[in-house]
N, C-alpha and C positions, 0 to 999 in steps of 0.2 A: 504494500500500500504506500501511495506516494503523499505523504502528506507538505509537499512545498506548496504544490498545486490543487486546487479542488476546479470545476465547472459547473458555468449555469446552461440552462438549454433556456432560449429568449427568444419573443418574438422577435422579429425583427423592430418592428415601430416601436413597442417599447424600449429595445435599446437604442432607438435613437432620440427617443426622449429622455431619454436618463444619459446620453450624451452633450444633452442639450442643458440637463440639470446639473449634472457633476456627480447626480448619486441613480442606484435604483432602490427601490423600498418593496420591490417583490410583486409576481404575478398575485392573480386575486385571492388563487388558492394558499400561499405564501401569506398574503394579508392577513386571510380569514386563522391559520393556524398559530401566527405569531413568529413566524420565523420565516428566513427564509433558505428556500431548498436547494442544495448543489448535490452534486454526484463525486467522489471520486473517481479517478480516470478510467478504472475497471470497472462503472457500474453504469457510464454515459449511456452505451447501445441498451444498456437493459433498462434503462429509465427513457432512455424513444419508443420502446418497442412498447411498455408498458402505460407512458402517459402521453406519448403525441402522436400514436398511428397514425398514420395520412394527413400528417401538419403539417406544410409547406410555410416558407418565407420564414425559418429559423434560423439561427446562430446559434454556435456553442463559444461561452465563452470561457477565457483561463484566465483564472484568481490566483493569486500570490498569496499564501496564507500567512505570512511572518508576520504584520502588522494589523490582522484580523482581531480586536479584543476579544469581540463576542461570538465567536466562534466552538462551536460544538460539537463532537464525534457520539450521534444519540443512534441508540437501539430502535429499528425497521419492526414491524409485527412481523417481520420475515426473518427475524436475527439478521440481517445485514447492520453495518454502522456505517452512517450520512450523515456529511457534515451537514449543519443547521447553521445560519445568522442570524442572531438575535437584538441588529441592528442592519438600518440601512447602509449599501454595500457603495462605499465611495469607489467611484470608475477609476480610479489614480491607483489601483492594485489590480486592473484588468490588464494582462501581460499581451494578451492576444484573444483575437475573434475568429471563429473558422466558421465559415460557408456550411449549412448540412443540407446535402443535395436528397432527394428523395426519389429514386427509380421508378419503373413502368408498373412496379409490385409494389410498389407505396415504400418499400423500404428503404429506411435513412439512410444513406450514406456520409460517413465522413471523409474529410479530406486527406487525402495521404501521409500530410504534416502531425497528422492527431500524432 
């Protein structure tokens, strides 16, 4: 497990509003639970597969965790462990944004860089 790095999966418009802010403060389902949700790098495809079948116009983006305060490694009802932020995510620790393409079978593709 890499913990330098975690990822969000994002609309695209909302990260470009939360470009346009300096922060993002999380999708709605994020809002609603009081955190907000990243993947570490082993569990990105299985959190497309699981929460954005057939979602087009996404980004994955890569978070720098060293200057994360509020940052969490919390227990999945699946036993997996997912970082949580339990503050909004200043973009000045977004290292990188990668493209996720979606194929003729709806499945995500990442970019080769991932």
């Amino acid at each position: 497990m890499n913990l330098k790095y975690i990822y969000k999966i994002i609309d695209k418009n909302d990260w470009y509003k939360a470009r346009i802010s300096g922060s993002y403060s999380g999708s709605s389902k994020d809002i609603e639970d009081g955190y907000i949700h990243f993947s570490g790098e082993d569990q990105v495809l299985g959190t497309l597969k699981k929460y954005y079948k057939n979602e087009k116009n996404l980004v994955l983006l890569k978070v720098e965790t060293l200057n994360l305060d509020h940052l969490l490694w919390e227990q999945a009802s699946d036993g997996n462990m997912f970082p949580h932020l339990y503050s909004p995510l200043n973009i000045k620790y977004i290292v990188d944004e990668l493209d996720i393409l979606i194929d003729e079978h709806g499945n995500h593709v990442l970019p080769d860089n991932f």
